[in-house]
C-alpha positions in Angstrom: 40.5 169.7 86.6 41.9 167.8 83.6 38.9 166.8 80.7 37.8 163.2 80.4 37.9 161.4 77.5 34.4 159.9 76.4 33.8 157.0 74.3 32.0 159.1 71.9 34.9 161.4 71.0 35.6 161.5 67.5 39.4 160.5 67.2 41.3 162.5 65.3 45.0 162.4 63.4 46.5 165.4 65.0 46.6 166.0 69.1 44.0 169.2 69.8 43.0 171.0 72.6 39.8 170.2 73.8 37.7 172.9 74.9 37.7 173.0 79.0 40.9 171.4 79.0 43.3 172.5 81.5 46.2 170.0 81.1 49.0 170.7 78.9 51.1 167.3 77.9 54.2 166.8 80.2 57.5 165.3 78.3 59.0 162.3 79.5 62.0 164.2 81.6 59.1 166.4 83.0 57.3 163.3 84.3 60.9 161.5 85.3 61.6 165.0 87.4 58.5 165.1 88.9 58.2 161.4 90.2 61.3 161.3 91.5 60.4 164.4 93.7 57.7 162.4 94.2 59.6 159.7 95.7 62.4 161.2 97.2 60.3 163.2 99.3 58.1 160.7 100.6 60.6 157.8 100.4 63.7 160.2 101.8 65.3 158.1 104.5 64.2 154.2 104.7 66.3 151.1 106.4 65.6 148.0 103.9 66.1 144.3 104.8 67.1 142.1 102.1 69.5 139.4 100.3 72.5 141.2 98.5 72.6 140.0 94.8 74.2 140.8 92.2 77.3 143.3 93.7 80.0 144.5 91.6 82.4 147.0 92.3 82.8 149.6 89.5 86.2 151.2 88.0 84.9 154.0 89.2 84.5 153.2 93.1 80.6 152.9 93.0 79.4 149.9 94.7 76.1 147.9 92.5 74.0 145.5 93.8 70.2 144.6 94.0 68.2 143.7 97.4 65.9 141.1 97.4 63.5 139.0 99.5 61.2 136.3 98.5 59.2 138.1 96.1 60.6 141.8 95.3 64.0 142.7 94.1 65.0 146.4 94.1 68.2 147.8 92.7 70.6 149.7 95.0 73.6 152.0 94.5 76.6 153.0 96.6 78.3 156.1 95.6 82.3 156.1 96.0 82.1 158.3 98.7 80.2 155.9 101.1 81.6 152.6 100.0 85.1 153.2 101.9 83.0 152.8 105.4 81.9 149.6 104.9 82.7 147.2 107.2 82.9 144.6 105.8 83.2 143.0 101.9 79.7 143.0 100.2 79.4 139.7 98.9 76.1 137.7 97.0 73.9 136.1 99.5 74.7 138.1 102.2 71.6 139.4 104.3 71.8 142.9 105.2 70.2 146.5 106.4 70.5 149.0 104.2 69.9 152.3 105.0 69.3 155.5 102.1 66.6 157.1 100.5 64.8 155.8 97.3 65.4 158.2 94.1 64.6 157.2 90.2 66.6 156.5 87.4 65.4 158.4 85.0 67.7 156.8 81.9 65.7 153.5 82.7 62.4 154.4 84.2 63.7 152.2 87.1 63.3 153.3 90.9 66.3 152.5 93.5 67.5 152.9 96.5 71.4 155.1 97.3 72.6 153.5 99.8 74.0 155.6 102.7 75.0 152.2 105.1 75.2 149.0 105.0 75.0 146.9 108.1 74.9 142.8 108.5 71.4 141.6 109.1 72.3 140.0 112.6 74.9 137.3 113.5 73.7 134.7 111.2 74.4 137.1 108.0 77.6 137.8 110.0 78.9 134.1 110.4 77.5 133.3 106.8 79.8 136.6 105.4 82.4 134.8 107.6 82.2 131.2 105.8 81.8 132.6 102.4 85.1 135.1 103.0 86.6 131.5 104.3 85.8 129.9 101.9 87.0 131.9 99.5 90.6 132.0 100.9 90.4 128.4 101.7 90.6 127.8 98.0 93.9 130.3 97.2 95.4 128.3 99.5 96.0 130.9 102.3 95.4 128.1 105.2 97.3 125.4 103.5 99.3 123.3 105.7 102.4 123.5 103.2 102.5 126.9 103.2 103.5 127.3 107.4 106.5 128.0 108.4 108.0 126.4 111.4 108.3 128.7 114.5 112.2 129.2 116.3 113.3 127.2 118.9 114.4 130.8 120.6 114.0 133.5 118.9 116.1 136.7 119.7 113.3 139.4 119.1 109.7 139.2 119.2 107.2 141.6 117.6 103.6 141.8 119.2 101.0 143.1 116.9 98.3 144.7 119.7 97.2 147.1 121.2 99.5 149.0 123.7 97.2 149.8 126.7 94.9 146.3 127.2 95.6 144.0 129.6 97.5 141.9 126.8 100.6 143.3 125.9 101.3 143.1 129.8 100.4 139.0 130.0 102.9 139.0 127.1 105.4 140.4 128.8 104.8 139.2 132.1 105.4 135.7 130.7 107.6 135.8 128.4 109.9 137.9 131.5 109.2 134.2 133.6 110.3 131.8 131.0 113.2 133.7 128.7 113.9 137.0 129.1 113.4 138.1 125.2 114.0 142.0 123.4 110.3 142.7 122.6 109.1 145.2 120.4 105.5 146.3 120.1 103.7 147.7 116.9 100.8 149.7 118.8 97.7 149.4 116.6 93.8 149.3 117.1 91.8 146.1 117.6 88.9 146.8 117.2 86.6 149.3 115.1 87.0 150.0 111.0 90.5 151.4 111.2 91.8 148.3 112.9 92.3 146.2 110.1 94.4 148.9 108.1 96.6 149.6 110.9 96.8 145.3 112.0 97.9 144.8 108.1 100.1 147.5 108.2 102.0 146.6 111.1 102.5 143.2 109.9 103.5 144.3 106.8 105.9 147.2 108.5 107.8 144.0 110.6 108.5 142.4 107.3 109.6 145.3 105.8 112.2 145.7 108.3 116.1 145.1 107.0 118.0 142.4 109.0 121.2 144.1 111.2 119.2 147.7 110.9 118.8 150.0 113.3 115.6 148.5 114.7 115.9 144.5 115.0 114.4 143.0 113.2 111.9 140.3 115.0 112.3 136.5 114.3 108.9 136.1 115.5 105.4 137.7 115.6 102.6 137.6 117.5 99.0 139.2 116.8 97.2 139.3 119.8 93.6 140.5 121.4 91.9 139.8 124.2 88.0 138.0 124.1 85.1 139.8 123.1 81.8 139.0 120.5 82.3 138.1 116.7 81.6 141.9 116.1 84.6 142.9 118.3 86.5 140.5 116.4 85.5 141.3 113.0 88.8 142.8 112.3 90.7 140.2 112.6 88.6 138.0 109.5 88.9 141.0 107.4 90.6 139.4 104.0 93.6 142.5 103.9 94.9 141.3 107.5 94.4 137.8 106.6 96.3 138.3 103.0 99.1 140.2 105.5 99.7 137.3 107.8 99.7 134.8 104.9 102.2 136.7 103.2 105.2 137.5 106.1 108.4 135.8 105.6 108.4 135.7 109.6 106.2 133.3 111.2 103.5 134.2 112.9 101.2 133.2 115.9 97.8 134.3 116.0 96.4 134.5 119.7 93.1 136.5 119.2 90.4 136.2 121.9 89.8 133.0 123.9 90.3 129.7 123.7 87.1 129.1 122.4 87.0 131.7 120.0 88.3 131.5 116.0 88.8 134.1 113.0 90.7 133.6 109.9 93.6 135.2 111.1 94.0 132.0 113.3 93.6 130.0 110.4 96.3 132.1 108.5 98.8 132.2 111.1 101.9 129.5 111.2 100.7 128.9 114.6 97.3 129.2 116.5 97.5 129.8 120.3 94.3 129.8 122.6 94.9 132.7 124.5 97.8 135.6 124.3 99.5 134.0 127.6 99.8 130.8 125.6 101.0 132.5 122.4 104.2 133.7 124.9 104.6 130.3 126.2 105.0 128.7 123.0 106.9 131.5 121.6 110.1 131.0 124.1 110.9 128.0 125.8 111.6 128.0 129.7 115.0 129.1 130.6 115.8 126.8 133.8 114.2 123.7 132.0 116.9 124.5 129.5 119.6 124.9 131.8 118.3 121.7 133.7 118.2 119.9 130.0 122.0 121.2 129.2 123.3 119.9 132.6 121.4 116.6 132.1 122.8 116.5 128.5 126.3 117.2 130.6 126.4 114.8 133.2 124.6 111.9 130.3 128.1 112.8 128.3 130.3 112.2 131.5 128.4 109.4 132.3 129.1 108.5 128.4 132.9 109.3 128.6 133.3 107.5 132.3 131.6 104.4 131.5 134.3 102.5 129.2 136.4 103.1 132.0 134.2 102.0 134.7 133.6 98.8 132.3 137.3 98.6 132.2 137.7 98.8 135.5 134.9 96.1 136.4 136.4 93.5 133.8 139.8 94.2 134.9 138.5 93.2 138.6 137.0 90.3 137.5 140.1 88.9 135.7 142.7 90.1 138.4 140.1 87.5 140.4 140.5 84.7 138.4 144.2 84.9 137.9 145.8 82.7 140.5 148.2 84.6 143.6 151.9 84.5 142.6 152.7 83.0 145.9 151.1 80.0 144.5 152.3 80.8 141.2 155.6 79.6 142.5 154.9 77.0 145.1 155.2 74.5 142.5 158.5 75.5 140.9 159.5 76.3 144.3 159.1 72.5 145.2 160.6 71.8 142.4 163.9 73.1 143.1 163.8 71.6 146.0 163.3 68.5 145.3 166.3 69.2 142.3 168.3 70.7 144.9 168.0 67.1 147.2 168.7 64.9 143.9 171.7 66.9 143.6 173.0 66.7 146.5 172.5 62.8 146.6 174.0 62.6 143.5 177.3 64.3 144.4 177.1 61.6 147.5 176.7 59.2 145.5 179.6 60.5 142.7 181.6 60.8 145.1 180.9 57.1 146.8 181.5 55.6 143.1 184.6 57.7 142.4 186.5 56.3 145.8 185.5 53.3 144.6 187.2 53.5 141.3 189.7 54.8 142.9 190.3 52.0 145.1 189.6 49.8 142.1 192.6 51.8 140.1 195.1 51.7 143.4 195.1 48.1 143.5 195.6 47.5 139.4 198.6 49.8 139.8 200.6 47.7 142.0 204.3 47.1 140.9 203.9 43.7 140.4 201.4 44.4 137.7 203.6 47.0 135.9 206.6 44.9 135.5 204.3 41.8 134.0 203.1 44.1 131.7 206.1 45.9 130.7 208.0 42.1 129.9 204.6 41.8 127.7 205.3 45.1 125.7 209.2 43.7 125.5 208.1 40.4 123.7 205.8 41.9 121.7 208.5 44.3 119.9 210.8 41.6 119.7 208.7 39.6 117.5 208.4 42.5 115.3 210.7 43.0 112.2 210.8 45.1 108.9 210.8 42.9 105.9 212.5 44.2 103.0 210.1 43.2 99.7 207.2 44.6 102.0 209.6 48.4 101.4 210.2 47.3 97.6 206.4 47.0 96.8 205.5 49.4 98.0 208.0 51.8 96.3 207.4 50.4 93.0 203.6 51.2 93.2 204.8 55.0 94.0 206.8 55.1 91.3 203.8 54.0 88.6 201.4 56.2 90.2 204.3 59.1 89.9 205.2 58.2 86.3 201.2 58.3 85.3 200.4 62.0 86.5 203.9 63.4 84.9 201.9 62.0 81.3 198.9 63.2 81.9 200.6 66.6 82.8 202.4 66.7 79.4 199.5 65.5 77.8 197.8 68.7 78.9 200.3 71.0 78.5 199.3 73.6 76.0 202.7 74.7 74.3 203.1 71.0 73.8 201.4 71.6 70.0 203.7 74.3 69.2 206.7 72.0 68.8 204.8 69.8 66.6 204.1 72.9 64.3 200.5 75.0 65.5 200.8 78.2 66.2 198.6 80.2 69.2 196.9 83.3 68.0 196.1 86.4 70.6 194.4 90.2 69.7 196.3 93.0 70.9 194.9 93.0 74.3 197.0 89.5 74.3 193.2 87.7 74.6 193.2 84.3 73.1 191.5 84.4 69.9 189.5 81.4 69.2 187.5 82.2 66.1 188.2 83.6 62.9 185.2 86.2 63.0 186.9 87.3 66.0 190.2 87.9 63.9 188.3 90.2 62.3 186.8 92.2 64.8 190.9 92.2 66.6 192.5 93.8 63.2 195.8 93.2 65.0 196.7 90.0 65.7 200.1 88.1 67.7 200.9 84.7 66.6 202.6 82.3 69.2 205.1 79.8 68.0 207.2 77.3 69.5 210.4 79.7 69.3 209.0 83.1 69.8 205.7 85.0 68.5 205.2 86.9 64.7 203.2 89.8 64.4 200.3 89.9 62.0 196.9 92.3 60.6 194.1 91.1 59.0 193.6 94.7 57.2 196.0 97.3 55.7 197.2 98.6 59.5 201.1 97.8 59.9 201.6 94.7 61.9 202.8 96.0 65.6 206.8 95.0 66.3 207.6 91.4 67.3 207.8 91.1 70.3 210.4 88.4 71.3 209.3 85.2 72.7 210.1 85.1 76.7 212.7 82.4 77.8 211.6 79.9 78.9 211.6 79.3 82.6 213.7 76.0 83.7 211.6 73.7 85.1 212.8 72.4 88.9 213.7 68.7 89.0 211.9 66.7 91.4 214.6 65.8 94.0 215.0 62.2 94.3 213.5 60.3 97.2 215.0 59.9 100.3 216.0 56.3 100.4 214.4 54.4 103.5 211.4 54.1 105.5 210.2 57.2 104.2 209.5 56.2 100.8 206.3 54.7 101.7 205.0 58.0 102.8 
């Protein structure tokens, strides 16, 4: 039984035992040890509801955070070896059941609680962890519209992202098999449970990762699929690492996770959201015969294309060949034409004919013997009376003569060795070309001068002159014969 302290006590400098005391003084780490026995024992397993606030994850793996309510707060501690099964991402303002024991800290004469679980505090906390994780990725730009890819027309290979023994993967097939045949291949995973989001991001991942012409095809489209089932069955599918995953694939990707009424972030990641996984096959592949039906509409639209001109053609050219007239009436009218030519004609011969026998006639009776002989006696006076006077003949050949005497002048006049015999001289080059100019003297060198007897050579420079070369004869000139005497003269 410890002593009491009275009022009365005389204090002293130094700490003494008091007589009857039975307490000796405990150091701080004494009373540190023994409260947290203290606590641990009677506080060893307790399940606290509260706000998370505060969390940070160390470099070391331990999760930090504090728990509060309206009026407490009480610090809380996740070592490294329990924070891997979370699951989900702590975040602030997240209401949660945590479940541990409560222990000291003896460094800060603090009391906590070591967290051994963490669990969501209901479906509110759930679907307010879901719209802050939104959110979040909603401002990186994961969901952005820019960022999806359009989906093939037909893609070759498909991969499905689900699990291998639900009803699923069997709708998948079973309808992609109705409308286009496609080579599927299946990445089996878990849906559901805290290793389902490793082994979802990993299998989209593992489809990207696969070369194109390799050994396993790889798919020009995915789909990650699941059928219906509560927010909590679909947790894994708005866990941020499978939502990063199907943000980041080069090949696009529809999301067809639970109903049609139900929606996780993976829907909102994907290039394409489908309502159920039957629709996520239909609008994967198009329909085979509506394909074939479209090619042969295509086909008979492009003979109906190529036939038309010539329908057209055909249609105008039957409308013309109407309106052109028939070529028996085409030559009715020359037709009548001829033979109204062909009667003209023969009236006219008739008639040439009639005239000519009248002419005829006419002609007969003029030629009658009678008539001859009057006109020959006329013919015989008229020649009688004609005579040939003798100064008509004399004129006549005197006028000749003048005109004769004229051009023999003028032919003198122009004749050009005429100057010689009056002493000029004719001067050629060697070529025997006139030379008209005494530059082109010069140029010749050698020159030939023409006189009335004969030519002399001659050089305008030191060159001997070529020999003379003797003037030609000259060539008699043929005397006019004399005129006939008579009539002819005035011819």
């Amino acid at each position: 039984m410890s002593a009491s302290y009275s009022d009365d006590a005389d204090p002293s400098l130094l700490a003494n035992s008091r007589p009857g005391d039975n307490s000796e003084p405990l150091s701080v780490s004494d009373l540190s040890r023994s409260l947290k026995r203290v606590v641990e024992d009677r506080f060893g397993f307790v399940r606290i509801r509260g706000e998370l606030s505060g969390v940070k994850r160390a470099a070391s793996g331990h999760l930090y955070c504090s728990l509060k309510d309206d009026k407490s707060v009480i610090d809380g501690v996740m070592w490294k070896s329990a924070a891997p099964r979370l699951a989900f991402r702590p975040e602030d303002g997240v209401e949660v059941i945590a479940s541990g024991k409560v222990t000291t800290y003896a460094g800060r004469s603090k009391y906590q609680i070591v967290i051994e679980r963490m669990e969501l505090a209901g479906e509110g906390a759930l679907l307010a962890l879901l719209e802050k994780t939104k959110a979040r990725l909603e401002a990186e730009g994961l969901f952005a519209d820019a960022r999806k890819k359009p989906l093939p027309f037909l893609p070759r290979t498909i991969g499905v992202v689900t699990s291998p023994t639900g009803a699923v993967i069997r709708d998948i097939l079973h309808r992609l098999s109705d409308r286009f045949p496609s080579h599927v291949i299946v990445w089996p995973v878990v849906v559901q449970g805290e290793t389902a989001k490793g082994q979802v991001s990993a299998a989209v991942r593992g489809f990207n990762a696969l070369e194109r012409g390799g050994a396993i095809a790889r798919p020009d489209l995915l789909i990650v699929a699941r059928g219906g089932g509560s927010i909590e069955d679909l947790w894994a599918f708005n866990e941020e690492e499978v939502v990063r995953a199907i943000a980041e694939s080069e090949i696009p990707v529809i999301s067809a996770v639970g109903h049609e009424t139900d929606t996780t972030l993976a829907d909102f990641a994907s290039d394409h959201r489908a309502p159920t996984p039957t629709a996520a096959a239909e609008r994967a592949v198009p329909v085979r015969a509506e394909l074939a039906a479209g090619i042969a509409d295509l086909g008979a639209r492009q003979m109906r294309c190529a036939t038309r001109p010539v329908s057209l053609g055909r249609e105008r050219l039957e409308a013309c060949s109407q309106r052109l007239p028939r070529p028996d009436a085409l030559l009715q009218a020359a037709a009548q034409a001829l033979d109204d030519a062909t009667e003209r004609h023969r009236r006219a011969l008739v008639d040439r004919v009639a005239i000519g026998r009248a002419a005829l006639g006419e002609a007969a009776a003029r030629l009658s013997p009678a008539t001859l002989n009057w006109r020959l006696g006329q013919a015989r006076e008229r020649q009688e009376h004609v005579r040939l006077m003798p100064a008509t003949l004399t004129t006549r050949h005197a006028r000749a003569t003048e005109r004769l005497a004229a051009n023999v002048a003028m032919l003198r006049s122009l004749d050009p060795d005429a100057p010689l015999k009056r002493g000029y001289a004719m001067v050629f080059d060697g070529q025997g070309a006139l030379v008209r100019s005494a530059g082109d003297a010069r140029v010749a060198g050698t020159l030939s001068l023409k006189f009335a007897d004969g030519r002399v050579a001659a050089s305008t420079g030191d060159a001997p002159p070529p020999p003379a070369t003797p003037a030609p004869a000259p060539k008699p000139r043929r005397k006019s014969p004399p005129p006939p005497s008579g009539q002819g003269d005035l011819f």
